[in-house]
N, C-alpha and C positions, 0 to 999 in steps of 0.2 A: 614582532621581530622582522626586519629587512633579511630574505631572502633570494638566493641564485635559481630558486626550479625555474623550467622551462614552463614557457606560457601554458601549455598543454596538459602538466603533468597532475597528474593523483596523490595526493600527498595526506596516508592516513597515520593514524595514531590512535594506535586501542583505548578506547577510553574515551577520547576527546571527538569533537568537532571540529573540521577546519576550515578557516576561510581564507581564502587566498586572491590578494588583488593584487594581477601584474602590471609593471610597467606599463605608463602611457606614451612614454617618448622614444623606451630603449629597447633592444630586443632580450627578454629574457628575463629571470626574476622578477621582483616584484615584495609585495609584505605578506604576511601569513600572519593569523591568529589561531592558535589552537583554545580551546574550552571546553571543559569537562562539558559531556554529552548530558547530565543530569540537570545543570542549567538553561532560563529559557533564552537561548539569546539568537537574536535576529541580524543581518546585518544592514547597512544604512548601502543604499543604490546609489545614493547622492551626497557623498560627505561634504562638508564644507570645504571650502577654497581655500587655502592658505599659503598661495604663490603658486606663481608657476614656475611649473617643472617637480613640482614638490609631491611625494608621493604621499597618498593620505586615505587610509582607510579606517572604517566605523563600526563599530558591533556595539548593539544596545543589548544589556542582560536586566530583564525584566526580575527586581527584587519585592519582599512584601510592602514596602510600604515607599517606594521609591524607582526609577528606570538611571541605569547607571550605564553611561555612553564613553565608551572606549575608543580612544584616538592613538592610532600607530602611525608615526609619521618616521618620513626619510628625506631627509634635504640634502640632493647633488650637493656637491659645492659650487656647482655656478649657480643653483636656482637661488631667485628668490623668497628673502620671508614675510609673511604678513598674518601677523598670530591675534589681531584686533577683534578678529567675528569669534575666532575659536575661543578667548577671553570674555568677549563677553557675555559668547553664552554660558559660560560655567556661573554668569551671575545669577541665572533661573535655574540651570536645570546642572545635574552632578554629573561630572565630566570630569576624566582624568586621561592626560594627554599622554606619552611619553615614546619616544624613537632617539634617532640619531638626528640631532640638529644641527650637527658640522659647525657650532658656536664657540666662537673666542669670547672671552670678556671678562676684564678683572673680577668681577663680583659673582663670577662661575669658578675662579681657580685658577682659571686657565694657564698654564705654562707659555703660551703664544701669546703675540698682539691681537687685536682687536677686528676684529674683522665685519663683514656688512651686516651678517645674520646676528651677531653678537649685540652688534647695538638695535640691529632692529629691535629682539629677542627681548634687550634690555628698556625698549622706550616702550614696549609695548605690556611688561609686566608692570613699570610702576604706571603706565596711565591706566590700568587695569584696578586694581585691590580688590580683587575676589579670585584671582588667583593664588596659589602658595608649590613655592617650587619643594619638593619633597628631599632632592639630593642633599646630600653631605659634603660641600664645596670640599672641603677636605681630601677625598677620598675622590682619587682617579677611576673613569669606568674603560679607559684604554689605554695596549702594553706602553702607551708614547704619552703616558698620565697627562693624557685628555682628558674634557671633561664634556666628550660630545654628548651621550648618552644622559637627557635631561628627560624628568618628571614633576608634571604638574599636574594639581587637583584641584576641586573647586571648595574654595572656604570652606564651603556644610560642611565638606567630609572631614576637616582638619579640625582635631588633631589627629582624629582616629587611624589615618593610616601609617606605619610605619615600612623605610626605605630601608636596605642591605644590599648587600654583594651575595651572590650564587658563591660556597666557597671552593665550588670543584668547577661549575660549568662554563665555558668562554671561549672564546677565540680569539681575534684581538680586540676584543671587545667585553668588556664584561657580562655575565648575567645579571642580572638586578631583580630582586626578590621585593615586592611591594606589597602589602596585607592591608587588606581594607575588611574594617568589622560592617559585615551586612549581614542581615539577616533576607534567608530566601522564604517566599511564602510558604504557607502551612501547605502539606501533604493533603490533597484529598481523599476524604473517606473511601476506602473501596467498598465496594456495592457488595451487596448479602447475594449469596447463591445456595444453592443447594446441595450438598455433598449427597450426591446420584450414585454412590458407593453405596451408602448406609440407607439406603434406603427402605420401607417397609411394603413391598407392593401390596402384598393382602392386604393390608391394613389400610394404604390409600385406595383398592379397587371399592371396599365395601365405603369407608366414608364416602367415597365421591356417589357412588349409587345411593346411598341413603341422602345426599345434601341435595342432590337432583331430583329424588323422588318426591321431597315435600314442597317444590316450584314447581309454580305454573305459569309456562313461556309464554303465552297468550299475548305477546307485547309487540310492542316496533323491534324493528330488524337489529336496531343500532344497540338496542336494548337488551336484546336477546343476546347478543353477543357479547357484552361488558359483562353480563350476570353467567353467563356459561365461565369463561375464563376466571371473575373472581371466587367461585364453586369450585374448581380443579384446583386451582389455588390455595385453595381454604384449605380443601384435602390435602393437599401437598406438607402445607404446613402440619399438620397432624400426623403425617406417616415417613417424612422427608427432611430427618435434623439439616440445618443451617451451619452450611462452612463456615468456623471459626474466620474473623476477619481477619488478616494479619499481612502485613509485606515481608516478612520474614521466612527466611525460605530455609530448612533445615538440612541437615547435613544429612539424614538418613533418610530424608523426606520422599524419593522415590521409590523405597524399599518398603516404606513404613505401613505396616498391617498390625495386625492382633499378635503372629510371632514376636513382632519388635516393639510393643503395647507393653509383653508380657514378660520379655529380658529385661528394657529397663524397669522396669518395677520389679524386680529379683535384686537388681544392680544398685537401685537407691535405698531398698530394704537392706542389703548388707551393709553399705555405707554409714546407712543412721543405725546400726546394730554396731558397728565396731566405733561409731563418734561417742557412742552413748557408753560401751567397754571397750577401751582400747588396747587390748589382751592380744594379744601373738597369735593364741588363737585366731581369734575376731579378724587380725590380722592376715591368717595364712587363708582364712576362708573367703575374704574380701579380694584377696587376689585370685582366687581358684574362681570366684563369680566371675571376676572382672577379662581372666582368660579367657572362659568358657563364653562370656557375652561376646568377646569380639572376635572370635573365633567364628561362632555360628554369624553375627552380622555379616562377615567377611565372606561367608559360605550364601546368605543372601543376597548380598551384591554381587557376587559371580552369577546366582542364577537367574538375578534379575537383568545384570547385564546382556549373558547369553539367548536370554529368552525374547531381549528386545532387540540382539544382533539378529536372530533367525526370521524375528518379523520386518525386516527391511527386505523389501522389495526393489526390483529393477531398476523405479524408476523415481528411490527414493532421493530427494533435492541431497547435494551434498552439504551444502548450507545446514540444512535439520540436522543431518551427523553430525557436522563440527559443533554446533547449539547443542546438543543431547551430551557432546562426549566432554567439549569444557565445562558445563553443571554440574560435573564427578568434582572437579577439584575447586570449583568456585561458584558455590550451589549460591549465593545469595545477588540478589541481580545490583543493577546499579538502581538508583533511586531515578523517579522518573523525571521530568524538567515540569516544575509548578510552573502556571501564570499566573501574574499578579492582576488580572481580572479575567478569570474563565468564564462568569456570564459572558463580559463582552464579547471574547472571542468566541463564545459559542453562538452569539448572534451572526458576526462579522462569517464566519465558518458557514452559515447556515445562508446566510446574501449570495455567498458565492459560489458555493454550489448550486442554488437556486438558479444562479446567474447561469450556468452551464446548460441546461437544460431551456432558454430564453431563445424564442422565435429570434430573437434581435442580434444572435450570434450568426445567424446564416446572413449571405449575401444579400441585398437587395433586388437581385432577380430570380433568385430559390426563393423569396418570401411573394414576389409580385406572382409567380405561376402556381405556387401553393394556395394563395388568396383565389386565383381564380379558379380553381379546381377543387377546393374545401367544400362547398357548396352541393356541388351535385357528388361527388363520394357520399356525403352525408345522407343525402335524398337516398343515396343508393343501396347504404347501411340501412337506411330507414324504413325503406321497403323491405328487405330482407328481413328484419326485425318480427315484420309482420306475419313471415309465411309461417307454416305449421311443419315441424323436420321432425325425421325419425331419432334425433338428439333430446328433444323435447321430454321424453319421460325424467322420471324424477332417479335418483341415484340408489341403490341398494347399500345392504350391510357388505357382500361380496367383494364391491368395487371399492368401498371404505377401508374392508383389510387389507386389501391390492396396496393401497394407496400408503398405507400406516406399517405395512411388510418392509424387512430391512430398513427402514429410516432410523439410523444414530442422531444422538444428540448432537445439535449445532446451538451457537448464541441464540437465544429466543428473543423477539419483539417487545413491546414496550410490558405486556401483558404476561410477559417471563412463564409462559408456557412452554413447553417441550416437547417432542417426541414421544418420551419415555413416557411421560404421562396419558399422553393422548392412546397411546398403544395398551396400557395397563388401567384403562376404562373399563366397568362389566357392562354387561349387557344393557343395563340402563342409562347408561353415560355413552356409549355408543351411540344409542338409539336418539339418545337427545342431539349428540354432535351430528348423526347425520340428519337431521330433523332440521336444525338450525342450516345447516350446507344445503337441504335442496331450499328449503325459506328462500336463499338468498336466492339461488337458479332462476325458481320460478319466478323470484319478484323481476331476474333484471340487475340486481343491484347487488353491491357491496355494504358493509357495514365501512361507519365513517374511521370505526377505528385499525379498519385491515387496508385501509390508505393510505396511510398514514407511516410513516419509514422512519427507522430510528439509526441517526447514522452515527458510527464511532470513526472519527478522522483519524487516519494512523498517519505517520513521518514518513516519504518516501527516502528509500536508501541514497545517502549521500545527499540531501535535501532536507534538512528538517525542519525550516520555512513553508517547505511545498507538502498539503496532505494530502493522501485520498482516501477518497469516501468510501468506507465499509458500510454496506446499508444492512439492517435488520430487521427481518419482515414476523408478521406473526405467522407461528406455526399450524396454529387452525387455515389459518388462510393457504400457506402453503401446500396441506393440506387437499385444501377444495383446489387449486391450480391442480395438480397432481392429478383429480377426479378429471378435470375439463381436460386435461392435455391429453388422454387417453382418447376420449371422444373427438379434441381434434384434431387428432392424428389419425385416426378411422375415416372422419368427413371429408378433409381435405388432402387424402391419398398423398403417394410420394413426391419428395423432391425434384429437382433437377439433377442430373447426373454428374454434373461438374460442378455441383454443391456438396465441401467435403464436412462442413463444422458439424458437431452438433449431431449425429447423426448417425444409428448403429452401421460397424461393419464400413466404416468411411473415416478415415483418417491422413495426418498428416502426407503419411506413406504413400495413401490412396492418391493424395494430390497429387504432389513431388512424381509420381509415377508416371502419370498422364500429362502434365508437362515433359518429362523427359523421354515419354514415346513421340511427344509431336516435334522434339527438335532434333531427336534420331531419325526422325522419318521424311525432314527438312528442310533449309536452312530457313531462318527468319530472324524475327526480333521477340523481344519481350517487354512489355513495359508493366514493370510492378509500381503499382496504382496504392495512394495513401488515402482512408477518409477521413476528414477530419471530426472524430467523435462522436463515430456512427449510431453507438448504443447510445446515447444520451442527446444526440439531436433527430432522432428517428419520427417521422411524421405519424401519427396515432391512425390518423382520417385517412393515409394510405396505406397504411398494415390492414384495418376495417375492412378499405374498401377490395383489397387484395384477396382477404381470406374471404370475401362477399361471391368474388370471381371464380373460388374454388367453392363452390355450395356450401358455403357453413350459412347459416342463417337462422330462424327460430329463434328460441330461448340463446342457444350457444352464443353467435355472434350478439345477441343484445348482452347478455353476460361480460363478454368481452368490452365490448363497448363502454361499459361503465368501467372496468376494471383501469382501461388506457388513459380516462379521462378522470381533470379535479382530484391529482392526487398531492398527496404532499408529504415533509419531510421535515423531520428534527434533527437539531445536531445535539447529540451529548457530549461534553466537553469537559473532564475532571468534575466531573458530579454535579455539573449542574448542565440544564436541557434549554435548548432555546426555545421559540416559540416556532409554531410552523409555518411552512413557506413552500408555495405552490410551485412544484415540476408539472412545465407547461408537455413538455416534448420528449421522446423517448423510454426505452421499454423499464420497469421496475429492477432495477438492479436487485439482485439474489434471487429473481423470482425463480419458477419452476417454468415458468410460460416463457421470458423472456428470449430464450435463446430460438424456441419455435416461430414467436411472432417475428424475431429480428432476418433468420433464415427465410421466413416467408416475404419482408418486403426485399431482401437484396435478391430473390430468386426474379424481380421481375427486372433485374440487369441481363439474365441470361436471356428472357425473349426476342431481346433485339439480334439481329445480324449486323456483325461488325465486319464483313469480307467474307469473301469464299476461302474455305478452309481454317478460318481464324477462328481462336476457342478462348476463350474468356472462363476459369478458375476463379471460385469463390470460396475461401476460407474463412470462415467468421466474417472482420473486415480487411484480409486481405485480400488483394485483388491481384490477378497475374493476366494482362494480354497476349496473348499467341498470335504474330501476326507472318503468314508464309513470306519469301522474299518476294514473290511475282508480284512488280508493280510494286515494290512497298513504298516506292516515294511517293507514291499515289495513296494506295490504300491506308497509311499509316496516319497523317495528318487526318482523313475522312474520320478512320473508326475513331480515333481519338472526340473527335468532334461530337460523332451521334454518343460516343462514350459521355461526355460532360452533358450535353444534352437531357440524357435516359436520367444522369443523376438527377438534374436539379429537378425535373419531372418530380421525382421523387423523392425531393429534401435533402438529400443525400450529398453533402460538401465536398470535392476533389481539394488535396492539399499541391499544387504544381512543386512547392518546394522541398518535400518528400518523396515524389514522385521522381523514378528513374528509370531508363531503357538500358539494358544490355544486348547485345549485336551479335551474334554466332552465324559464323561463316559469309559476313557479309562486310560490304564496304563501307568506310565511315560516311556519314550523312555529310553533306555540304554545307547544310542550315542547320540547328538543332529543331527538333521536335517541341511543338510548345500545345498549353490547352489552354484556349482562352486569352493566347495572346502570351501567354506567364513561360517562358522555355522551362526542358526540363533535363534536367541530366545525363547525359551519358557516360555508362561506369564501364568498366572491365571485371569486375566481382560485385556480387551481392550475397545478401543473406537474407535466404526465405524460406521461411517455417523451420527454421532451425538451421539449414545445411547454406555452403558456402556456393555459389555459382559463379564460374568463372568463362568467360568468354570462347575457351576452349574446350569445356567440359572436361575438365582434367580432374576438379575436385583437389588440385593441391591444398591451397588453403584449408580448406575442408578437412584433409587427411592433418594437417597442423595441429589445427582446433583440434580434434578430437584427442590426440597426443597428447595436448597439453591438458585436455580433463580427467584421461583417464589417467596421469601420470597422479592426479592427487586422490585416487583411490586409495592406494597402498598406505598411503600417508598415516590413515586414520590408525591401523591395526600396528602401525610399526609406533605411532606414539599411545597406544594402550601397552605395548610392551614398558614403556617407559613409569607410566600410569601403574602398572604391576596390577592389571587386567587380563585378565585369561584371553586369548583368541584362541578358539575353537574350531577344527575341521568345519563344523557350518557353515559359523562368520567368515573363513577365506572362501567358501565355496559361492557365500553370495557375495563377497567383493567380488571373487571373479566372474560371477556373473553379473554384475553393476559392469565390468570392465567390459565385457564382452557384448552386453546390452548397447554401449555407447559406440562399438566397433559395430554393428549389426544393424543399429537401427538406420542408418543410409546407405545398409549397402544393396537395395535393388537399384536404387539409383547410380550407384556407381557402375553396377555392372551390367546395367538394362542394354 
């Protein structure tokens, strides 16, 4: 449909996906496609040309045995038409056109004369014959029995689809209802799991120590690992029923236990007792079960409700409420969007992530000073390799519980090991899994299969073109990270002080603080610094050589060493897996280590001196420069300079187009501020680490924002009244504590 939004705006629809392509000549509107979110559909970057000035947008919806390409068009009435490419492709490929084509022409209906687009429209279908106009000349699609609003499909599809009139929806225009018989690909299988509910631990603690007892591990590394994992495994299956597969989602399905097992089988017992006598009796007793069932369900679901209102927390996402609270009335999800070829795309999926992770993504002079510098890091690692540390000894049973204490269940790696299991090992399965963990220490090395990442691509919000990468690692391996991250965190002592991520007792708060002590104490600038995909383009050879400079060495750092390098990554894609493909650069996404090693190379941003008085804030990868007023037209260009500098030393990409300075208490600049030549913004507000920063440290905006989150608290409890859900003195006592969380958590900043 040709619609009026603004070029800017958001335009959602439960349910659907939308695509919206604004005007290229005009200001304002544009065309919109909505599509159910359960199909696969892509849109085209580059539709075909058919005149200019014409507006023309594309969406391919990938079916099972065919791709079906959707053309929404809108012809001004000055533009011109030229429909000769968009006909002929509908000779290969299935296409079905339809908008407003502003077309006169007898052989359309039309009430008017003949006009340019009419006869183009008309010279262009009969030199075509593989198109087929679907309208009913007949029957006007506008109040002024026009007959602008035409559709057309490509021969394949005809006869099959059939055209109508919407008989409520229009404006001066009609809706037009068009059905095309497609069939969409088959559903993939969902994967087997293991219902960790029913489980039997006794009964998997003794198989798993009886299946281990009768191996002997005496083998390769790689080996020793493949045969532990399908042993727990083995076990599991013996003591650990298998979740029924099923995408159907039931209506009492959150409540449902052995209580609600043991009603309805009371409740089909009566039913087939009174089908079988259907007596008054049978009768008054079939409604006395039928009471008393939903009576007590109803008394279930209050306490399952309540019991999952009092488990929300402060800083529970409100997004999970609204998903938890709509499930009550529309427990069954939507269907997912099949591809009609998920190998491929699991390949293609699995190129470009790979691609992310590619030396060839950093600049040409981050790659020329890293080349020169890989070399002797490496020597450097390699010595270190060699010396003899107090790290060196081999691990205990102690450190193993440490390690396997409070860990819940998470997605497991390709090897579908768990947590749960790892922790409900006896004594002999212990002793084997820590037997195989120091193996690996002592040798140096990793097994080829704990390298190896299973990644599940989700849809980003509003994006369902763009995925990202959920990586899956094995749980044994996680595991041993867990062991090692202890030990380096002992060797390589604390952080930097203006290092908040990642880190006990250091947080947001902690940052935001110390920013807002050094512009109270005053005046300067700030420049918030972008990287461009720090954790994924993160140089190996100088994290290595980093933690070398903090005394890790021995076994530790060769441990490490191998862990950073030669690792790689599958995509799994609607059930089926691609093949693997080597991540050159940056740290293991999920790992336990990652956030330690990532904190350890941006710590060597803080070594430099950027000015006297200036203080540089490191939040994961956001970056925040403090630079005093004295001299800043001086100082500001410099630090910036040894700032771009210290990165590319370090691999580490600056983004100048994300990059912005905000000015407190000073004059505007003359020139802009640039890095590398690239200028970069100056703002009057920003938003960092959550809170809104304004020029005058007023926190208006900030106070805004927050009103407007907290106003959709109340929301939730006033539509469970609607819902005819209890709320409970608890659940208002923790909404108003979610209310008052959100009021709280900025205000030493506001009032420092």
């Amino acid at each position: 449909m040709s619609s009026s939004f603004r070029s800017n705006a958001t335009v959602t629809l439960p349910g659907f996906a939308a695509f919206h392509w604004p005007r290229a000549d005009r200001a304002g509107g544009g065309l919109t496609i909505f599509a159910r979110r359960w199909l696969d559909c892509r849109p085209l970057r580059q539709p075909l040309h058919i005149g200019d000035g014409v507006d023309v947008q594309a969406v391919t919806i990938h079916l099972s045995n065919r791709r079906l390409t959707l053309y929404n068009i809108y012809r001004p009435t000055t533009a011109d038409l030229q429909l000769d490419e968009l006909f002929g492709l509908a000779a290969s490929e299935f296409v079905l056109a339809a908008g407003d084509f502003n077309a006169h022409q007898p052989w359309l209906g039309s009430p008017r004369p003949s006009n340019t687009a009419g006869r183009a429209l008309y010279s262009s279908f009969n030199d075509s014959g593989e198109v087929i106009l679907l309208n009913d000349t007949s029957v006007p699609t506008h109040l002024r029995q026009g007959r602008l609003d035409l559709t057309f499909v490509s021969s394949h599809l005809a006869p099959t689809p059939a055209w109508s009139l919407h008989p409520t929806l229009t404006s001066d225009h009609f809706a037009i209802l068009i059905d095309v018989d497609a069939s969409l690909p088959p559903v993939p299988p969902l994967p087997l799991r293991f219902n960790m509910r029913c489980a039997n631990w006794g009964q998997f603690t003794h198989a798993a120590d009886s299946l281990l007892t009768e191996v002997n591990f005496h083998i390769p590394l790689d080996e020793h690992a493949l045969l532990l994992s399908s042993l727990i495994l083995q076990a599991a299956h013996s003591a650990i029923p298998v979740a029924k597969v099923h995408s159907r989602t039931y209506k009492d399905a959150w409540i449902y236990g052995p209580k609600v097992k043991e009603l309805n089988r009371r409740l089909n017992a009566a039913r087939k007792n009174f089908h079988r006598r259907p007596t008054q009796s049978n009768r008054l007793y079939l409604n006395s079960v039928a009471h008393h069932v939903n009576a007590t369900k109803q008394r279930l679901r209050d306490e399952a409700w309540l019991s999952w209102c009092r488990s929300i927390g402060a800083q529970t996402p409100i997004g999970q409420m609204w998903r938890r609270a709509r499930c009550l009335y529309n427990p069954r999800p939507p269907p997912m969007p099949t591809h009609a070829n998920p190998h491929e795309e699991a390949e293609r999926l699995a190129t470009q992530f790979a691609a992310r992770t590619s030396p060839a993504i950093l600049p040409l002079p981050i790659r020329r000073e890293l080349a020169q510098q890989t070399a002797m890091r490496l020597d450097l690692v390699t010595a270190a390799c060699e010396e003899a540390a107090e790290t060196d000894t081999p691990f205990i049973l102690h450190e193993l519980a440490e390690a396997l204490r409070h860990r819940t269940d998470t997605s497991p790696g390709s090897d579908r090991v768990r947590y749960s299991m790892l922790s409900h090992l006896g004594p002999v399965g212990k002793r084997e899994l820590l037997t195989l963990i120091n193996a690996s220490y002592q040798a140096g090395a990793l097994p080829r299969s704990w390298k190896t990442a299973i990644i599940t691509p989700i849809p980003k919000p509003g994006a369902s073109s763009s995925m990202r990468p959920i990586s899956l690692l094995s749980c044994i391996s996680k595991v041993m990270e867990k062991l090692v991250l202890r030990r380096l965190q002992w060797q390589a002592g604390e952080f930097h002080s203006h290092l908040f991520a990642y880190q006990h007792q250091r947080s947001t708060t902690t940052c935001l603080l110390t920013l807002l002590h050094a512009l109270r104490s005053c005046s300067g600038l700030v420049v918030f610094l972008d990287l461009v995909k720090a954790f994924e383009l993160a140089d190996p050879p100088t994290i290595l050589e980093t933690l070398t400079r903090k005394g890790v060495k021995g076994r530790l750092i060769c441990w490490i060493h191998d862990f950073l390098t030669e690792r790689a990554a599958k995509v799994r894609y609607q059930g089926h897996v691609s093949a693997a493909h080597a991540h050159t650069l940056g740290t293991p996404q999920g790992s336990c280590l990652c956030p330690f090693l990532f904190n350890s190379l941006i710590e060597r941003l803080l070594d430099t001196c950027y000015g006297p008085r200036s203080h540089l804030l490191v939040y994961a990868d956001d970056l925040a420069l403090f630079l005093p007023k004295r001299r800043i037209h001086v100082t500001a260009p410099k630090a910036l300079e040894t700032l771009y500098h210290r990165c590319n030393s370090l691999g580490l990409k600056l983004n100048p187009a994300k990059t912005c300075y905000m000015s407190f208490g000073l004059q505007p600049f003359s020139q802009p501020l640039t890095i590398n030549g690239a200028p970069i913004r100056h703002v009057t507000t920003h938003r960092y680490l959550g809170v809104y920063f304004d020029s005058r440290l007023t926190f208006t905006r900030h106070v805004a924002h927050v009103a407007d989150r907290t106003k959709a608290r109340p929301a939730i409890p006033r539509r469970r009244r609607i819902w005819r859900f209890p709320v409970c003195p608890p659940e208002l006592l923790h909404c108003c504590h979610k209310i008052s969380y959100r009021l709280l958590c900025a205000l030493p900043p506001w009032f420092l």
